[in-house]
C-alpha positions as a Markdown table, in Angstrom:
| # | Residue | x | y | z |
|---|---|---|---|---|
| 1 | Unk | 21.9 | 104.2 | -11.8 |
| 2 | Unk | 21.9 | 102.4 | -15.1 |
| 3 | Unk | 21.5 | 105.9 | -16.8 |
| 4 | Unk | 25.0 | 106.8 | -15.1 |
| 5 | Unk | 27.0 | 104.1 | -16.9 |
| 6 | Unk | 28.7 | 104.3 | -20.3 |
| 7 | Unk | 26.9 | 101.5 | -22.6 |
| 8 | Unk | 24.9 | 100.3 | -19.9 |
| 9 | Unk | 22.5 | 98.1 | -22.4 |
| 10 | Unk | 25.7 | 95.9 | -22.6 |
| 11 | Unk | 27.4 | 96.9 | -18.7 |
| 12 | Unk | 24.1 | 96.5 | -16.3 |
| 13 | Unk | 23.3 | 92.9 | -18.2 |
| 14 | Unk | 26.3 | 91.8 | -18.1 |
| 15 | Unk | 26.8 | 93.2 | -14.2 |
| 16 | Unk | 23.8 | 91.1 | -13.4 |
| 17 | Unk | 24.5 | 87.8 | -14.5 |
| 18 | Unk | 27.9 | 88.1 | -12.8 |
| 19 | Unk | 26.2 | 88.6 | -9.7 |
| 20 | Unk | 23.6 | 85.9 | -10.2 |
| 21 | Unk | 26.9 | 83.7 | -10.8 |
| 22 | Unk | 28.3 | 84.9 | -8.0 |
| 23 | Unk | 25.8 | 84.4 | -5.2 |
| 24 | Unk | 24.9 | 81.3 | -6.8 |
| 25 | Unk | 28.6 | 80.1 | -6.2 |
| 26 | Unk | 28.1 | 81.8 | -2.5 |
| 27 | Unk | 24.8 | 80.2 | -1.9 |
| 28 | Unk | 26.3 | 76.6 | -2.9 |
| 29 | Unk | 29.1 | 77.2 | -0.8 |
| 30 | Unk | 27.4 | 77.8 | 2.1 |
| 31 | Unk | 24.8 | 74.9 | 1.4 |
| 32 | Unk | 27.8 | 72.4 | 1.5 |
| 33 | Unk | 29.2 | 73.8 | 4.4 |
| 34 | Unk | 26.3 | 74.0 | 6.5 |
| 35 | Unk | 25.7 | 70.1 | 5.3 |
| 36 | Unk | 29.3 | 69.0 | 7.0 |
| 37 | Unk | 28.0 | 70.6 | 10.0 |
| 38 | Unk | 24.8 | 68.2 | 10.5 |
| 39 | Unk | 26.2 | 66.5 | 13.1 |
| 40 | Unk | 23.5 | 64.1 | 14.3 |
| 41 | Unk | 20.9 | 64.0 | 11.1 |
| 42 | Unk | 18.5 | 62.2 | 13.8 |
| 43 | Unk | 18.3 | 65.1 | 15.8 |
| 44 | Unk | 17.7 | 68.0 | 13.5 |
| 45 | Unk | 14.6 | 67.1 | 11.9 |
| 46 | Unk | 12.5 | 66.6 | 15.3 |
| 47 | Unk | 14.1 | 69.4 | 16.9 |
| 48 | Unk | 12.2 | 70.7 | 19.9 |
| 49 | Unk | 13.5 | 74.2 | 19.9 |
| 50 | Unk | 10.9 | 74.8 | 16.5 |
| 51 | Unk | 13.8 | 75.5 | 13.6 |
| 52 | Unk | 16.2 | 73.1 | 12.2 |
| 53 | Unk | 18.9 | 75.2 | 11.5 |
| 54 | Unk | 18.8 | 76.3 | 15.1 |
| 55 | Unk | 19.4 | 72.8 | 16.1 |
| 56 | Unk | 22.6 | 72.5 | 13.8 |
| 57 | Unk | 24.3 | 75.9 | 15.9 |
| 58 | Unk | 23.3 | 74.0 | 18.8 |
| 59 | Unk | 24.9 | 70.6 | 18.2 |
| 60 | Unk | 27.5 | 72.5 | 15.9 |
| 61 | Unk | 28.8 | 75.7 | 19.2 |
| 62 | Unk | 27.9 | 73.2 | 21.9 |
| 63 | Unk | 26.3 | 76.2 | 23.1 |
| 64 | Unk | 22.7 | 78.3 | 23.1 |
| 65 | Unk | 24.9 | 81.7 | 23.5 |
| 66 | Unk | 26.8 | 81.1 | 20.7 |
| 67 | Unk | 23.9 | 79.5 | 19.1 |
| 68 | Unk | 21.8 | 82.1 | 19.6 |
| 69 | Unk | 24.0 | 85.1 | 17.9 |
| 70 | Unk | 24.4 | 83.3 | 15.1 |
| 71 | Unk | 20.6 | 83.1 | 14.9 |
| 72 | Unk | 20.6 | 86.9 | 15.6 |
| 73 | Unk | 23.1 | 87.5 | 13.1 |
| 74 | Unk | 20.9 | 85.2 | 10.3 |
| 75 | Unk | 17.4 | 87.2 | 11.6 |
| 76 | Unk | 19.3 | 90.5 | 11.1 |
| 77 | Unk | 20.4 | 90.0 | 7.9 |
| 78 | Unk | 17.3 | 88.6 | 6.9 |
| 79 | Unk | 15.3 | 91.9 | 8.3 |
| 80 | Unk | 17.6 | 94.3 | 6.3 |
| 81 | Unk | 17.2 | 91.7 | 2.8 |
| 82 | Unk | 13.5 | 92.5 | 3.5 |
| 83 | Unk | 13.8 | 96.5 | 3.9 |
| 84 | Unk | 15.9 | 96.6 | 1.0 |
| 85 | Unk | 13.0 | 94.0 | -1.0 |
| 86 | Unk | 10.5 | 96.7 | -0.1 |
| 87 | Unk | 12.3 | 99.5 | -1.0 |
| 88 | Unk | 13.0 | 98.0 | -4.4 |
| 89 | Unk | 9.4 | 97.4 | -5.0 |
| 90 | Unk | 7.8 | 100.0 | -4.0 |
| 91 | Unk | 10.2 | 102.3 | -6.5 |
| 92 | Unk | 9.6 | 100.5 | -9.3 |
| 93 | Unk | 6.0 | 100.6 | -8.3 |
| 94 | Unk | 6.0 | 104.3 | -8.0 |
| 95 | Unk | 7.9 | 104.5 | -11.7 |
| 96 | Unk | 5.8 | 102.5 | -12.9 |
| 97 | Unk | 2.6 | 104.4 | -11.4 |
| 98 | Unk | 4.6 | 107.7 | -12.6 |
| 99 | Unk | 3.9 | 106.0 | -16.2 |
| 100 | Unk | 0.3 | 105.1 | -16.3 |
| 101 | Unk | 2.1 | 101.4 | -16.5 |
| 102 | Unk | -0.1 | 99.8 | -13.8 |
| 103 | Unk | -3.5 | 100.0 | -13.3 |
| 104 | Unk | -4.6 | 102.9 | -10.9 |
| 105 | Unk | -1.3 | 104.7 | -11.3 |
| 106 | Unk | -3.1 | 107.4 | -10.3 |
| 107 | Unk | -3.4 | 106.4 | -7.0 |
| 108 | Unk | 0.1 | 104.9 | -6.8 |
| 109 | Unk | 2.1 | 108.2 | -8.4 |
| 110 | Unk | 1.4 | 110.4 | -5.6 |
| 111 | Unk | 2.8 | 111.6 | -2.7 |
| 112 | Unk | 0.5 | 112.7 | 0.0 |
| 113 | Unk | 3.4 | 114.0 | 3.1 |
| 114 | Unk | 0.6 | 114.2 | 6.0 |
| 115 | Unk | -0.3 | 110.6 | 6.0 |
| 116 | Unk | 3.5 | 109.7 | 5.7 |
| 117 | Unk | 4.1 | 109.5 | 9.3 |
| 118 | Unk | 0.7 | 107.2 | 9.9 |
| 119 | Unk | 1.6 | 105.3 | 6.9 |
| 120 | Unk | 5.1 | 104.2 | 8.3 |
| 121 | Unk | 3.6 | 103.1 | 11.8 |
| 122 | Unk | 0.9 | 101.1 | 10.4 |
| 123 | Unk | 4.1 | 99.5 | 8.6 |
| 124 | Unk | 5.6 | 98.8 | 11.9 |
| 125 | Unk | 2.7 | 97.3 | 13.2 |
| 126 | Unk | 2.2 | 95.6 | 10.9 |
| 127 | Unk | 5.7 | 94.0 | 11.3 |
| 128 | Unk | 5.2 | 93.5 | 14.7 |
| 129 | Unk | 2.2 | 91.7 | 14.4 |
| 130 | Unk | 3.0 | 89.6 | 11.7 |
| 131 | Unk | 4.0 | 86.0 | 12.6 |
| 132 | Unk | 7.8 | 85.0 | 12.6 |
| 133 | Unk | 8.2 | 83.0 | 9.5 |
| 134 | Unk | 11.3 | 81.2 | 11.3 |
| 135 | Unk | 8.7 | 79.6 | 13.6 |
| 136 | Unk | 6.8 | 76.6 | 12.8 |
């Protein structure tokens, strides 16, 4: 995309840093916020249901429904982030490859389309098996 954009060694720089400024601004936003929502500071810590931010909906909705969409919501997000982390990488890893810039580029620059299919459902069992990160 950078190769799209008039004087993009000034534009793309300059594009990033405003949104490193901006989701920092976002990020300390939502930090305070959540922090006035910390009802009962005892509570959250020793939480029985495994996650402390789960606690904080709870005590925050005064209800697991509502508590539990927002904890959907946060997990859905958080799955897409990751698709789009992957995707990322394994481009630039594939440029890269494409470029002799990594070791054993030769391995990473090609495309082989009949072990595409296996590929992908070794992915999503691998995702499956994977433990949940949001569980301690």
């Amino acid at each position: 995309m950078a190769e799209e954009v008039r004087d993009a060694a000034h534009v793309i720089p300059r594009a990033m840093m405003w949104k490193w400024l901006g989701n920092g601004l976002l990020g300390w936003v939502m930090a305070i916020t959540f922090c006035f929502c910390v009802t009962d500071t005892g509570s959250v810590p020793t939480t029985p249901l495994g996650t402390p931010f789960i606690q904080v909906f709870v005590d925050t909705t005064k209800s697991v429904g509502d508590a539990t969409a927002l904890t959907v919501l946060i997990l859905v997000i958080a799955i897409f982030a990751c698709v789009a982390v992957v995707a990322a990488s394994s481009r630039q890893v594939f440029a890269f490859a494409c470029d002799n810039g990594i070791p054993f580029g030769h391995v990473s620059s090609k495309v082989c389309f009949t072990q595409a299919g296996s590929a992908g459902e070794l992915e999503i069992l691998n995702a499956g098996i994977r433990r949940d990160p949001f569980i301690h």
